[in-house]
NUKOL-863492 format. One record per residue (C-alpha): x, z, y negated; residue number from 1; residue in one letter. Coordinates in Angstrom, 2 decimals, m for minus. Layout:
BEGIN
X	Z	Y	NUM	a
...
//
This chain:
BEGIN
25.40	m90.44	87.22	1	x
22.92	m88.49	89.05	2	x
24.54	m85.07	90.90	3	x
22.60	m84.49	94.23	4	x
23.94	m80.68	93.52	5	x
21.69	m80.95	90.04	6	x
18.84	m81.72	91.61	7	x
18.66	m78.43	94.28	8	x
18.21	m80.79	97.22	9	x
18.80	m78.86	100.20	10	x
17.97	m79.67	103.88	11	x
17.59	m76.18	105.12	12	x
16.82	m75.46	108.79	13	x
14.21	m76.89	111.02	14	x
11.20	m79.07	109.59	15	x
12.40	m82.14	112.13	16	x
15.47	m84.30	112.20	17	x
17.90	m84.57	109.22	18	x
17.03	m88.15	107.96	19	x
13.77	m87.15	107.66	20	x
13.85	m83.80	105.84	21	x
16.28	m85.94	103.37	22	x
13.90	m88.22	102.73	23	x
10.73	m85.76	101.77	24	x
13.43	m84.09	99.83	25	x
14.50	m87.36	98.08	26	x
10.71	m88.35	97.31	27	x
9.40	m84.73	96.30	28	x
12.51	m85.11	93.63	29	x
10.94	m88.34	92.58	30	x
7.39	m87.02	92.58	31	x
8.09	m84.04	90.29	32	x
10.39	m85.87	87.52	33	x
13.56	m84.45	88.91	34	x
14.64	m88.35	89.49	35	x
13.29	m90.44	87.36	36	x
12.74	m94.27	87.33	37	x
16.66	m96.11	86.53	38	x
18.36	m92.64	87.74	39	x
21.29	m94.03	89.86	40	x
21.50	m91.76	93.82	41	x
25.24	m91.18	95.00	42	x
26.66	m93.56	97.41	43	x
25.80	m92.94	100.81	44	x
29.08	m91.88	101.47	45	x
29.32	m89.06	98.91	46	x
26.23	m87.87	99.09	47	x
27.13	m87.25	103.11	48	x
30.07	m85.75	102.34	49	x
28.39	m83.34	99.68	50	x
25.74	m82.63	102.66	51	x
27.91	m82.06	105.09	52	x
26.02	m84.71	107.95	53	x
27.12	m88.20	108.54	54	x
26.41	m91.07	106.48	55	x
23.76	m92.83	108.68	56	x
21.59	m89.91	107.78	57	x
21.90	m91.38	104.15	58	x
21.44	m94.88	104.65	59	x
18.37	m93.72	107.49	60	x
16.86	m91.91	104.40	61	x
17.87	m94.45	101.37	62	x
16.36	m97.34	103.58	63	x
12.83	m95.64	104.29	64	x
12.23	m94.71	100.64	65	x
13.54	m98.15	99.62	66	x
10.64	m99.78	101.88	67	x
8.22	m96.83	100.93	68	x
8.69	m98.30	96.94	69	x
10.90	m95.73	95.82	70	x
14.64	m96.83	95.55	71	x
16.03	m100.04	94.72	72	x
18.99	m101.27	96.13	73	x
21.24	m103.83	94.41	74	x
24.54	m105.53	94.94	75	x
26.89	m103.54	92.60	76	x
24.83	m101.03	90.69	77	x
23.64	m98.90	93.78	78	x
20.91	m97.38	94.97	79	x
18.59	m96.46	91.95	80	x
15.23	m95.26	91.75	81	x
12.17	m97.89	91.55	82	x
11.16	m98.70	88.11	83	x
7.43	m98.03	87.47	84	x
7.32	m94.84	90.16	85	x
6.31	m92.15	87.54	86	x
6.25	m88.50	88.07	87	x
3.08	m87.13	89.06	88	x
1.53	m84.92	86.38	89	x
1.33	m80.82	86.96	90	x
m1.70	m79.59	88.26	91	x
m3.50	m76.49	88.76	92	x
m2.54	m74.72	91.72	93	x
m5.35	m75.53	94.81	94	x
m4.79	m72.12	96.24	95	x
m5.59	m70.40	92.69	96	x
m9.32	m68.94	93.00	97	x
m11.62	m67.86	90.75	98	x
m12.60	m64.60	90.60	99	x
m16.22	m63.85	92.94	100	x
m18.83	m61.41	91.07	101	x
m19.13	m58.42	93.14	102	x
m23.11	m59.13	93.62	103	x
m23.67	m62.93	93.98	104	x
m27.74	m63.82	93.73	105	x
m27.17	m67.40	93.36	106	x
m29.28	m69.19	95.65	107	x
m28.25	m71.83	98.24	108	x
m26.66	m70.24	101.12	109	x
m27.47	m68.09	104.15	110	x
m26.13	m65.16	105.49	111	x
m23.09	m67.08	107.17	112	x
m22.14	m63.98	108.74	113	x
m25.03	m63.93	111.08	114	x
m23.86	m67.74	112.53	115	x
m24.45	m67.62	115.90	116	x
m20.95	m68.02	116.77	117	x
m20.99	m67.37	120.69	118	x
m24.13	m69.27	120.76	119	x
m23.18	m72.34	119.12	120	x
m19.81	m71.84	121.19	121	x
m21.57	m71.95	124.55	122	x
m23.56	m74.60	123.29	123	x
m20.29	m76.60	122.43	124	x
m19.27	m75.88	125.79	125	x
m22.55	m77.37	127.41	126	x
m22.07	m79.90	125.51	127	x
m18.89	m80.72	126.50	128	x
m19.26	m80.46	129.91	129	x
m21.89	m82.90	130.32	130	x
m20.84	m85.83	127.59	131	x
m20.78	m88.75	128.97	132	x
m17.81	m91.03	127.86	133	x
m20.14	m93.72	125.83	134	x
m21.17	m90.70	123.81	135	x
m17.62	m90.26	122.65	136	x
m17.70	m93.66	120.54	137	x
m19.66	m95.67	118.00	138	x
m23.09	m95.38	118.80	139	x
m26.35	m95.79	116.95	140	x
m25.62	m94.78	113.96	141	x
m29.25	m93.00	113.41	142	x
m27.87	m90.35	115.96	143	x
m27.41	m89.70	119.70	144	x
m30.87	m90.17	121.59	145	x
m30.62	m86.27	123.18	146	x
m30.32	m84.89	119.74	147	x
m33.36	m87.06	118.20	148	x
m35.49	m86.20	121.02	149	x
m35.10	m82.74	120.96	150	x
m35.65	m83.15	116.98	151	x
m38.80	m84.81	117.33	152	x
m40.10	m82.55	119.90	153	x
m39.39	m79.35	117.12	154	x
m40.40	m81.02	114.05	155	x
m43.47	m81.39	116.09	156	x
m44.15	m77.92	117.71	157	x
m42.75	m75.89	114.42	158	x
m43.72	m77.89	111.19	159	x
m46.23	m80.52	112.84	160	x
m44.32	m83.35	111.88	161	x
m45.80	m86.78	113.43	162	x
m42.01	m87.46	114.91	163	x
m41.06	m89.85	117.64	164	x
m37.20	m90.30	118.56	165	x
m36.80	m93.83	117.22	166	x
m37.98	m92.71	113.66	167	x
m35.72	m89.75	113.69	168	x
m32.25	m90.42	112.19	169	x
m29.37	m87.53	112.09	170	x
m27.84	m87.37	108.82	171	x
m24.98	m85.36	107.38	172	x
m27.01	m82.78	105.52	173	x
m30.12	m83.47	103.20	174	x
m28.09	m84.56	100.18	175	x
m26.27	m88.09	101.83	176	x
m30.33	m88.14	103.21	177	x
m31.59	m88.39	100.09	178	x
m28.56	m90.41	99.16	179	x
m29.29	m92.88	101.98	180	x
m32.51	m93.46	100.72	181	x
m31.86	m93.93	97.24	182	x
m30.16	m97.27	97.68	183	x
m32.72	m98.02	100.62	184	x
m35.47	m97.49	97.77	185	x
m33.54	m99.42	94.94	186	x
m32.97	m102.22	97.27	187	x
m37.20	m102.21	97.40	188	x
m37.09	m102.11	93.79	189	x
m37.76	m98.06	93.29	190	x
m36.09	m96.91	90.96	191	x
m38.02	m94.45	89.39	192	x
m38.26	m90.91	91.34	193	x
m41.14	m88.04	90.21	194	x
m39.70	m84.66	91.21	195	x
m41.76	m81.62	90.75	196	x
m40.50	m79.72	87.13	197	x
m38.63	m77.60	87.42	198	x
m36.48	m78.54	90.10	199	x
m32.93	m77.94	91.84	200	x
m30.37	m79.27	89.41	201	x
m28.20	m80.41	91.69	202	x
m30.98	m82.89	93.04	203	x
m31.35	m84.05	89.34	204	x
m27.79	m84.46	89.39	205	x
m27.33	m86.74	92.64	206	x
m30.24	m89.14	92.12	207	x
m29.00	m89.77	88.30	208	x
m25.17	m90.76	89.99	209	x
m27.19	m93.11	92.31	210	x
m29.03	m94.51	89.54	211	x
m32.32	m93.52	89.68	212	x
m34.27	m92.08	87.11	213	x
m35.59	m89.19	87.70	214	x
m39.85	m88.30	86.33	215	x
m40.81	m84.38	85.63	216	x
m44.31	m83.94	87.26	217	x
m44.97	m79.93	86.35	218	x
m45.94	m77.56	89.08	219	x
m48.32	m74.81	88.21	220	x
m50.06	m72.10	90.39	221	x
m50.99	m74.76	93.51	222	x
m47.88	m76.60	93.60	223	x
m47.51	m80.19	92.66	224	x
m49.95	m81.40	89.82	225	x
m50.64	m84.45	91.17	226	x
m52.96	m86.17	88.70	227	x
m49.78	m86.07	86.50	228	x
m47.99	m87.64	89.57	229	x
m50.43	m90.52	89.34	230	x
m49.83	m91.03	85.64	231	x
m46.18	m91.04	85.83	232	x
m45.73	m94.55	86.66	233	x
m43.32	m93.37	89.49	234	x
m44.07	m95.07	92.81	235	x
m42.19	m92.39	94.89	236	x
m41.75	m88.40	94.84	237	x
m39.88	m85.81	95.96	238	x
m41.41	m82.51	97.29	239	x
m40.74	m79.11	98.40	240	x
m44.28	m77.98	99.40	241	x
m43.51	m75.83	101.76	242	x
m42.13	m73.59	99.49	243	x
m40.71	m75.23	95.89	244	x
m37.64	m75.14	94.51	245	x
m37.19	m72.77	92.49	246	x
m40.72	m71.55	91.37	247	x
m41.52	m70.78	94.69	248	x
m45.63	m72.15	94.80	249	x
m46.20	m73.61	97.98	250	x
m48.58	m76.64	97.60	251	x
m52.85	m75.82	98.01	252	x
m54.82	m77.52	100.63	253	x
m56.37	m79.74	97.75	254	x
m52.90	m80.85	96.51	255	x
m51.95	m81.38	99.75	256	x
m55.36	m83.73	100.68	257	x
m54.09	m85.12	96.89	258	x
m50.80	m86.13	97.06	259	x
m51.45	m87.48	100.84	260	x
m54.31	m89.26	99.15	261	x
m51.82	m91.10	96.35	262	x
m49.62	m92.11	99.24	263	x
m51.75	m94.07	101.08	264	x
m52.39	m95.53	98.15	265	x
m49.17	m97.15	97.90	266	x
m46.55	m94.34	96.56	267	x
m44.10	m92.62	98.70	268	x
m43.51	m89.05	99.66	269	x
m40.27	m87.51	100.04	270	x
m40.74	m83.74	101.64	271	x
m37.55	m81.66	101.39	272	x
m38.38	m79.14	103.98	273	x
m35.53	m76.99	102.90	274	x
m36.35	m73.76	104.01	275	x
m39.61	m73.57	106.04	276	x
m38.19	m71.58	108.85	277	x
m38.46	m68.22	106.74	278	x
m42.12	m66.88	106.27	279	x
m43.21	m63.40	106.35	280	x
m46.30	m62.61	104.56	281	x
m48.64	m65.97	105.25	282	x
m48.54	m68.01	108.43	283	x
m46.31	m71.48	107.60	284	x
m48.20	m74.92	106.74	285	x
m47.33	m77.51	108.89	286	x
m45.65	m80.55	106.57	287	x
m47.08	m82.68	104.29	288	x
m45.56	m85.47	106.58	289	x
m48.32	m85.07	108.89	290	x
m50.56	m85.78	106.66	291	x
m49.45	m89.50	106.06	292	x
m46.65	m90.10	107.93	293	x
m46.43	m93.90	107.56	294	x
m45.60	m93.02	103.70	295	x
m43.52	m90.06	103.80	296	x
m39.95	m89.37	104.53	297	x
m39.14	m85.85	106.09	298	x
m35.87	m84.03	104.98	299	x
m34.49	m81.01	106.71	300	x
m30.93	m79.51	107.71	301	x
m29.14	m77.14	108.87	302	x
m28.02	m75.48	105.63	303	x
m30.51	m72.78	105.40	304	x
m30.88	m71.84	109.04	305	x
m27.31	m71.57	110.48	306	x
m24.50	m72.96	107.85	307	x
m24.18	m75.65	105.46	308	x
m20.74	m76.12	106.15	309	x
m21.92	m77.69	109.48	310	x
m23.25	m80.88	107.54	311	x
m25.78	m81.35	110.04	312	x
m29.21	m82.32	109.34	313	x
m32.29	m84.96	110.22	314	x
m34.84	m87.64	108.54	315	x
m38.02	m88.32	109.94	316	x
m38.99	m91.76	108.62	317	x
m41.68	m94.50	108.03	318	x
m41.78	m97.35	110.56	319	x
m40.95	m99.91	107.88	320	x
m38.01	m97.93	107.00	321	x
m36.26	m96.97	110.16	322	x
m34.28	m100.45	110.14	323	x
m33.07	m99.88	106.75	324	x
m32.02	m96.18	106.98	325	x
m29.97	m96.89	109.93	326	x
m28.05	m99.90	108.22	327	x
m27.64	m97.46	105.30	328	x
m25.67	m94.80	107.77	329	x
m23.93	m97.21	109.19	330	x
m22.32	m98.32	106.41	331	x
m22.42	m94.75	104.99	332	x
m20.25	m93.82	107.47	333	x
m20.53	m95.18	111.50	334	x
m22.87	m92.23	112.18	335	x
m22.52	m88.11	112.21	336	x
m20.05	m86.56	114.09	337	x
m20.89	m86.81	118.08	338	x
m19.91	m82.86	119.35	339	x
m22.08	m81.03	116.17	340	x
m24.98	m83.31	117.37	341	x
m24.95	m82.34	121.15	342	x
m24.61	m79.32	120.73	343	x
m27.59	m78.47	118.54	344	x
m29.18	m80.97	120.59	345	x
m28.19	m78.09	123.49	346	x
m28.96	m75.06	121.14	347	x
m32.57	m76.41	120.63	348	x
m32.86	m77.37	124.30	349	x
m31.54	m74.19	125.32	350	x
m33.73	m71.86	123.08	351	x
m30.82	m70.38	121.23	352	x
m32.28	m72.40	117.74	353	x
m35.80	m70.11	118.25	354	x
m34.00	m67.18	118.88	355	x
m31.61	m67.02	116.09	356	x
m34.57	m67.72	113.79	357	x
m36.32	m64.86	114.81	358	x
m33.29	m62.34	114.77	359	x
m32.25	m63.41	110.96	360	x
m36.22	m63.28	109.64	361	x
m36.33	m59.43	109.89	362	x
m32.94	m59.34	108.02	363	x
m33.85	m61.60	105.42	364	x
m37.65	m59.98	105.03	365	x
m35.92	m56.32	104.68	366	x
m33.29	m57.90	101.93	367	x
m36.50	m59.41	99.86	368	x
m38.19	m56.04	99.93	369	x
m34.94	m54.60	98.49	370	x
m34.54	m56.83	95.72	371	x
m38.29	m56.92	95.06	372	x
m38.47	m53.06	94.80	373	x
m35.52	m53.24	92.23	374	x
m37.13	m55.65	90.13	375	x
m40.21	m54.13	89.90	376	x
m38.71	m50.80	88.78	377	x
m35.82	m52.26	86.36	378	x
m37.14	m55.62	84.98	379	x
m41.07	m54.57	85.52	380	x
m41.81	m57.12	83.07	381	x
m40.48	m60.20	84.99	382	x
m43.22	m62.13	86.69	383	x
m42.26	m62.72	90.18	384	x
m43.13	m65.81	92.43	385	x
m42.10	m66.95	95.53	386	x
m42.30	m63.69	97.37	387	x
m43.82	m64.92	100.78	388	x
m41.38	m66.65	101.95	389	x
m37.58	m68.49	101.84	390	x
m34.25	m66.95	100.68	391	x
m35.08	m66.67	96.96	392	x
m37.48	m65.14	94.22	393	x
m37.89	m66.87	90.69	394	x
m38.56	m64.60	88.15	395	x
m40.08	m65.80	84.97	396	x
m38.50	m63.85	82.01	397	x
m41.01	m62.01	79.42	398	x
m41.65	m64.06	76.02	399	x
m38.62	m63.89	73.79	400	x
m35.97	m63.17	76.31	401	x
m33.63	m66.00	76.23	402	x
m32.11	m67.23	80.18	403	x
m29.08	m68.17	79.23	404	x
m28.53	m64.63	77.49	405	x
m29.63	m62.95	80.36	406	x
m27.33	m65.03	82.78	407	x
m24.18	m64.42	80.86	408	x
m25.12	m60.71	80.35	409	x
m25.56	m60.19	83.89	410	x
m22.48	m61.91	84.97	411	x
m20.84	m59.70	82.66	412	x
m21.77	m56.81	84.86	413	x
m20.85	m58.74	87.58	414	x
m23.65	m60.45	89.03	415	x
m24.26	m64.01	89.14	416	x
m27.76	m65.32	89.04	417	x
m29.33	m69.07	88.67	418	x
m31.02	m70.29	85.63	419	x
m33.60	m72.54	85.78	420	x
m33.34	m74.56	82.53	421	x
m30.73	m77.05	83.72	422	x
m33.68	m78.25	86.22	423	x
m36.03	m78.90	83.92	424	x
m36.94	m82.30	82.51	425	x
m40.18	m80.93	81.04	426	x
m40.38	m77.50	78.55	427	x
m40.97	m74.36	80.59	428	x
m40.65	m71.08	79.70	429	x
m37.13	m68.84	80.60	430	x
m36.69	m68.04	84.29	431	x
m34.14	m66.87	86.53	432	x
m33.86	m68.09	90.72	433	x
m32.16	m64.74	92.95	434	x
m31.01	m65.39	96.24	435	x
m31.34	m62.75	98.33	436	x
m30.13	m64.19	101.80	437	x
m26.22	m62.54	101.71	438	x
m25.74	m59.45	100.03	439	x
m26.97	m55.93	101.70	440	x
m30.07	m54.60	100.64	441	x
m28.20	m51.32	99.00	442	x
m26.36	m54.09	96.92	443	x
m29.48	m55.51	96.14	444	x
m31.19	m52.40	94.60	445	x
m27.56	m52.09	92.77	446	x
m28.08	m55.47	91.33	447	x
m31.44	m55.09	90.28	448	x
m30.37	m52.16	88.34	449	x
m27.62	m54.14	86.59	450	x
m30.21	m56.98	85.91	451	x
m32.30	m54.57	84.26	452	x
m29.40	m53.34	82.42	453	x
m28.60	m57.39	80.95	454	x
m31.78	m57.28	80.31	455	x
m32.55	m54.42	77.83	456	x
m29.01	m55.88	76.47	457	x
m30.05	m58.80	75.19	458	x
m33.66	m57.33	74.59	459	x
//
C-alpha cells in the first residue's frame, strides 16, 4: 500500500483552495514516477485524516484526476492510479543557460538596446486610443488597411518599391514570408528555388523543411551571376541585392537590367530586402522590385531596424499572387497580431520610423569603422567586403587558413563569429561573416585583436 507520508505530499500555504493544491500535488506525484501506474492511493478517509482537512477535499481531488485520466476507481480495490499514465522522462532544466562569449560578432541582430521604447510606447498608446472595435477581431488576414497603406507609401518613398495597399500583406517576420510562399509556389508547381551561393544557412535550412530544393547560383564581384541563374533550370530566385548575405556585393546596374530581364521572361524574383535601411558610404539602390514588379515578391521586416522579437514584417506581391498569399496567412494563422500592426502603422505615420533610422546609422557607421580598423591592423591579410553598408563585414580568409579552425579558435578566446561554409551549396573559398551592430566599438577593436590572435593560432 501506497503511504501518502512516502511520497512528501504536502499542501503548504496559499496557491488556492485545498482540493486543488491536492490535486496538482497528486498529479505532479504521478508525472515524476513517485506513483506509478497500479499504485493503490489511501482511502479518502485516511488520507484526510493524515492531512488534517476533511474528506470532501479527498474525494473533490480523487474525482478530478479520475476524469483528468489519472486514477481509477473500482468497487473494492480503491482508488488506484490509471494504467498506461507513464512518468514523464527527466529533462534538462529550461532555466539552465549556456554560457554567452564575452564579444559576440555573430550576425543577425540589432542593437536591441537602442529600441525605441518610449516611441513605440506612445505609438501603442495612439494606437490604442483610436482602434476602432472591428479592428480588435478577425480581419483580413493580409493585414489591417492603415498599416498596408502606410507600408506602401514607404516602400515607395525609401526603396522605390511599385507598392499599392491591396498587394501589400503583413506577415510575421520574413521567415513565415518566405514560408508562405513556399507552399504558394509548390502549389504552382515550383519547387526548385536558385539562391545566390553562398547564402544565409538558416534560409537553406527553412526552404529544405518546406520541401523545396534549393539551386547555388555563385555571386562574384557584381552580385548575382545571372547567366548561371538562367542555366539552373530553377524557375524562381531568391535575392539580397541590396546588399547580399553574407558576401556583402550589392547587385551592378547590368545584373540588375539582367535578372529583371529573366523575370519577365517567365522566372520569379524573390528580393529579401533585409537590411537596406543602413548605408553610409554609397547612396542606396532602390529595389529590384521596381524593376519588374509583376514578377517579384518583396521581403522586408522589422528584424534589422527595431527588434526581431517583434515578429513584424511585410510582402509586397504580384497581382496574380495576392489571392493566394492571403489564403496562405489565413490558414497560417488568422492574420498578425492587431496592436504591433497599428502601432507601426502610427510610428511610420508619425515620423518616429525615419527618425530612429537616422539616430542608430551614426552608431552603427562608428561601430564598422571600429571593427574595420582592427581588422586591418590584426588580420591585414583578410579580404574584406561588404563595407558600405548593413550590420556585417565578410571577410574572406587568406589561402590555407581553414574557417572552421579559425571559428573554434576564436571562440576559444571568447568571441563568436559566423562561418560561411554551412551556406554554401557550391565550393568557395574560407570566410568568416562579423556582425558589428551590438557590441561597443572599444569591444570591437578588443575583438579584432583576439581574431588576429586565432588567427596566427591556427596559422
Amino acid at each position: 500500500m501506497c503511504g501518502v507520508r512516502e511520497l512528501l505530499i504536502t499542501l503548504g500555504e496559499g496557491g488556492g483552495e485545498l482540493a486543488g493544491r491536492l490535486t496538482r500535488e497528486l498529479r505532479a506525484a504521478v508525472r515524476d514516477g513517485r506513483l506509478v501506474a497500479g499504485a493503490r492511493l489511501p482511502a479518502s478517509r485516511a488520507l484526510a485524516v493524515q492531512l488534517g482537512v476533511s474528506r470532501g477535499v479527498v474525494v473533490e481531488a480523487y474525482e478530478q484526476l479520475a476524469a483528468e485520466g489519472y486514477l481509477v476507481g473500482r468497487q473494492g480495490s480503491g482508488t488506484r492510479v490509471a494504467d498506461g499514465v507513464a512518468a514523464e522522462p527527466p529533462g534538462a532544466d529550461v532555466r539552465a543557460v549556456a554560457a554567452e562569449p564575452r564579444y559576440d560578432l555573430k550576425p543577425g541582430s540589432p542593437d536591441l538596446g537602442a529600441f525605441p521604447r518610449t516611441a513605440w510606447a506612445g505609438a501603442v498608446r495612439r494606437a490604442l486610443q483610436g482602434v476602432a472595435n472591428r479592428d480588435l477581431g478577425y480581419g483580413d488576414p493580409a493585414g489591417l488597411p492603415q498599416l498596408r497603406g502606410e507600408l506602401a507609401a514607404y516602400l515607395g518613398r525609401v526603396r522605390a518599391v511599385a507598392a499599392r495597399p491591396e498587394r501589400v500583406a503583413v506577415v510575421s517576420g520574413v521567415g513565415q514570408g518566405l514560408a508562405l510562399l513556399t507552399g504558394v509556389l509548390a502549389r504552382h508547381g515550383r519547387r526548385r528555388i536558385a539562391l545566390e551561393d553562398p547564402a544565409s544557412p538558416g534560409t537553406l535550412d527553412l526552404l529544405r523543411a518546406h520541401g523545396i530544393e534549393p539551386v547555388g547560383v555563385p555571386v562574384d564581384q557584381e552580385g548575382l551571376v545571372v547567366s548561371e541563374l538562367a542555366a539552373s533550370g530553377a524557375d524562381a530566385v531568391l535575392v539580397t541585392p541590396a546588399h547580399q548575405y553574407p558576401t556583402g556585393v550589392v547587385l551592378s546596374a547590368r545584373r540588375r537590367g539582367e535578372l529583371a530581364a529573366w523575370a519577365r521572361a517567365g522566372g520569379l524574383v524573390v528580393e529579401d530586402d533585409y537590411d537596406a535601411e543602413f548605408r553610409y558610404d554609397r547612396e542606396p539602390l532602390g529595389a529590384v522590385q521596381g524593376l519588374a514588379p509583376e514578377r517579384t515578391v518583396y521581403l522586408g521586416s522589422l528584424s534589422k531596424t527595431l527588434a526581431p522579437g517583434l515578429r513584424l514584417g511585410w510582402a509586397v506581391l504580384p497581382s496574380w499572387l495576392v489571392g493566394d498569399f492571403r489564403e496562405a496567412k489565413r490558414y497560417a494563422d488568422l492574420g498578425t497580431g492587431a496592436i504591433d500592426q497599428l502601432a507601426f502603422a502610427a510610428l511610420l505615420e508619425g515620423g518616429g520610423y525615419d527618425r530612429h533610422l537616422r539616430a542608430v546609422r551614426p552608431r552603427y557607421r562608428a561601430r564598422r569603422d571600429a571593427l574595420v580598423a582592427g581588422l586591418r591592423e590584426h588580420l591585414p591579410r583578410a579580404g574584406l567586403r561588404g563595407v558600405a553598408a548593413g550590420l556585417h563585414l565578410y571577410a574572406e580568409l587568406p589561402p590555407g587558413a581553414d574557417e572552421s579552425e579559425l571559428v573554434a579558435a576564436a571562440l576559444r578566446r571568447g568571441v563568436r563569429i559566423a562561418p560561411v561554409a554551412p551556406g554554401r551549396l557550391l565550393p568557395g573559398p574560407g570566410a568568416v561573416a562579423l556582425g558589428y551592430a551590438v557590441p561597443a566599438e572599444q569591444r570591437l577593436r578588443e575583438a579584432a585583436a583576439l581574431l588576429g590572435a586565432a588567427y596566427r593560432e591556427i596559422g
